[in-house]
N, C-alpha and C positions, 0 to 999 in steps of 0.2 A: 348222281354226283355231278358234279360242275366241275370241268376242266378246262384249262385256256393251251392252247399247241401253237406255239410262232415259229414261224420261217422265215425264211427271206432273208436276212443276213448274212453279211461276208465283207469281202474287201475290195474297193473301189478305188479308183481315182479322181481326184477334185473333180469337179465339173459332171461327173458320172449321176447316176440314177441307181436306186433301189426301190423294191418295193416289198415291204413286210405283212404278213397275214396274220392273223388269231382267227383259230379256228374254235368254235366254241361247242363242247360239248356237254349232252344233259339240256333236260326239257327246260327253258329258263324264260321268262315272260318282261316285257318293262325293263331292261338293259341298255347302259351307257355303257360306252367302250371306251377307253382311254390310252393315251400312248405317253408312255414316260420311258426316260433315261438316265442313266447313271452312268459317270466316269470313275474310275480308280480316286478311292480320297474324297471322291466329290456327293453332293447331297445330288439325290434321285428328282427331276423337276421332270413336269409336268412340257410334253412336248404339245399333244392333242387332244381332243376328245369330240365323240358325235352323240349326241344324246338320240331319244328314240323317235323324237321326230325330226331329225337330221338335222339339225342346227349345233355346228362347230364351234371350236373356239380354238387357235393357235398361238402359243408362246412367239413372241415376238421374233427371235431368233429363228425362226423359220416360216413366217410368216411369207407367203409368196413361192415359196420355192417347194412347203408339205404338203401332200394333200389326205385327209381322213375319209374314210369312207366305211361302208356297211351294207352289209345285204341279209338281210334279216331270216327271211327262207333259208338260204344257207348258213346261217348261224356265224360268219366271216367278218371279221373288220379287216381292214386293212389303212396302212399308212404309205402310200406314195413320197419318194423323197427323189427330190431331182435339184440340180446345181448343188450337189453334196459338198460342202467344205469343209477342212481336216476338225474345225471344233466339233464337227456333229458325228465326230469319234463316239460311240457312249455302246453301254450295255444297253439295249433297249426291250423295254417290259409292256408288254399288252394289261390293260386292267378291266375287269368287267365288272360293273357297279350294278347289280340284280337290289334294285328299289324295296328296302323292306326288310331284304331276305342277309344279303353280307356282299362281301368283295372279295373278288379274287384275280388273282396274278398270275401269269405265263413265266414259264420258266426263264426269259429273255432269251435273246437274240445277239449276237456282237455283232455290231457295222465301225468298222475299220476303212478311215479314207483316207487315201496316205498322196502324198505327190508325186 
């Protein structure tokens, strides 16, 4: 079976850093990793993603200050977030896209960044 396990969140202050992991479990081949968010009320949007030959793509709003990454031996994505600002409040969900096979989501994470 295919499980996603995220860490890494909590509560910050502006200007602070986090950094969030999905840990991926189950034998899985050809996998993009994706980093989405969601606020109370709000639609779920697309923060990151690293496909499997490491070529990124960032939502504008975090553009410069995320950073996506992956380690494939370890089976690990993660999302670096530095100059955190109170909008990038959000529930934030790991996604692993296994090419072919289906998609699957992490339980999410809360990052809270408060003044």
């Amino acid at each position: 079976q295919v499980q996603l396990v995220e860490s890494g969140g909590g509560l910050v202050q502006v200007g602070g850093s986090l950094r969030l992991s999905c840990k991926v479990s189950g034998t899985i081949f050809g996998w993009t990793m994706g980093w989405y968010r969601q606020a109370p009320g709000k639609e779920r949007e697309m923060v990151a993603t690293i496909n499997t030959g490491g070529g990124t793509n960032y939502a504008d709003a975090v553009k410069g200050r995320f950073t996506v990454s992956r380690d494939n031996a370890k089976g690990t994505g993660s999302l670096q977030m530095n100059s955190l600002k109170a909008e990038d409040t959000h529930i934030y969900y790991c996604n692993l896209v296994w090419k072919g096979v289906g998609t699957y989501w992490g339980q999410g994470t809360q990052v809270t960044v408060s003044s």
